[in-house]
N, C-alpha and C positions, 0 to 999 in steps of 0.2 A: 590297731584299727580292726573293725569287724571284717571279716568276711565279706561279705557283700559291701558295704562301702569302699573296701579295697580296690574288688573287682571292678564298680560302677567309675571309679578313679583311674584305674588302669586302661579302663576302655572305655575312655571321653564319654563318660553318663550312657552310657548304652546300657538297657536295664538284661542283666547276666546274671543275677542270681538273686531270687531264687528261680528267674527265666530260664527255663532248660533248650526248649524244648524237644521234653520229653516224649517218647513214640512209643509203644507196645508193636508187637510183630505184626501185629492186623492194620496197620497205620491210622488207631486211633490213638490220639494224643492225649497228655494232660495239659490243660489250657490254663484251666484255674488257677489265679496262684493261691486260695486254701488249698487244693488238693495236693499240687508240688510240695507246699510246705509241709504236707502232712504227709509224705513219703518219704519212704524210709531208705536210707544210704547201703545196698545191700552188696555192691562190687565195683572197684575202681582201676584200670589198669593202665598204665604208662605204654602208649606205642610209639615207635617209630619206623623212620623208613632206613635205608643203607646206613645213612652218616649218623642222621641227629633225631632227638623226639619230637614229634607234628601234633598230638595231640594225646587226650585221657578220653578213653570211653568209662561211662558211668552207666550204672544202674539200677535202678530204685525202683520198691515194691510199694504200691497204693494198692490198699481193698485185695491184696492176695493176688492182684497182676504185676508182672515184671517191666518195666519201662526203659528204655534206655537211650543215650542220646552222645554226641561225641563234644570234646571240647577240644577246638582247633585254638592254635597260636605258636608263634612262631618263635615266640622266648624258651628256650630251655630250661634257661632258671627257673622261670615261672612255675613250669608245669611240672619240673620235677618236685618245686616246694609244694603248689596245690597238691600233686599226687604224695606224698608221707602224708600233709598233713587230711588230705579225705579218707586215705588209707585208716591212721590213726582213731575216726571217727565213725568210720561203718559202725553200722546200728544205731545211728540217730537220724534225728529225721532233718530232712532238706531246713526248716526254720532254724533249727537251734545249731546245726552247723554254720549257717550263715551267719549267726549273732556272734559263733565265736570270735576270738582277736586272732588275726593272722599276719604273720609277718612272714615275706618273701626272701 
């Protein structure tokens, strides 16, 4: 299953990806989804808190700016699969990741 149908599955149709939303430091955002999609996957990182992991911060570069945004959930599994497999895929852009097949 893609990427994005995955997610839109996992989270009762809530539109997640290629929905960031993305923020640059100045808090203006990318709204568009061409522009999301045409931003490029540039750092992904696994956090947690004491026990267990909360969420992935992501990062992607549009037009030569930096955007970043957090992805919260409360499955572990989950976010450690999303996080190899975005890891995996740094340097493509937010569309063609999302078409990939992703399994959890």
């Amino acid at each position: 299953m893609k990427l994005r149908d995955y997610l839109q599955m996992k989270f009762n149709g809530e539109l997640i990806w290629p929905h960031l939303n993305l923020m640059k430091s100045v808090d203006k955002a990318l709204v568009a989804t061409e522009e999301i999609e045409q931003s490029i996957l540039k750092k992904v990182s696994l956090r947690k808190t004491v026990e267990y992991y909360t969420h992935l911060d992501i990062e992607v570069e549009y037009k030569g700016q930096i955007y970043s945004t957090s992805f919260l959930w409360d499955d572990q599994k989950l976010l450690i699969s999303l996080y190899k497999f975005l890891k995996e895929n740094i340097g493509n852009s937010i569309k063609d990741i999302g078409n990939l097949e992703f399994a959890s």
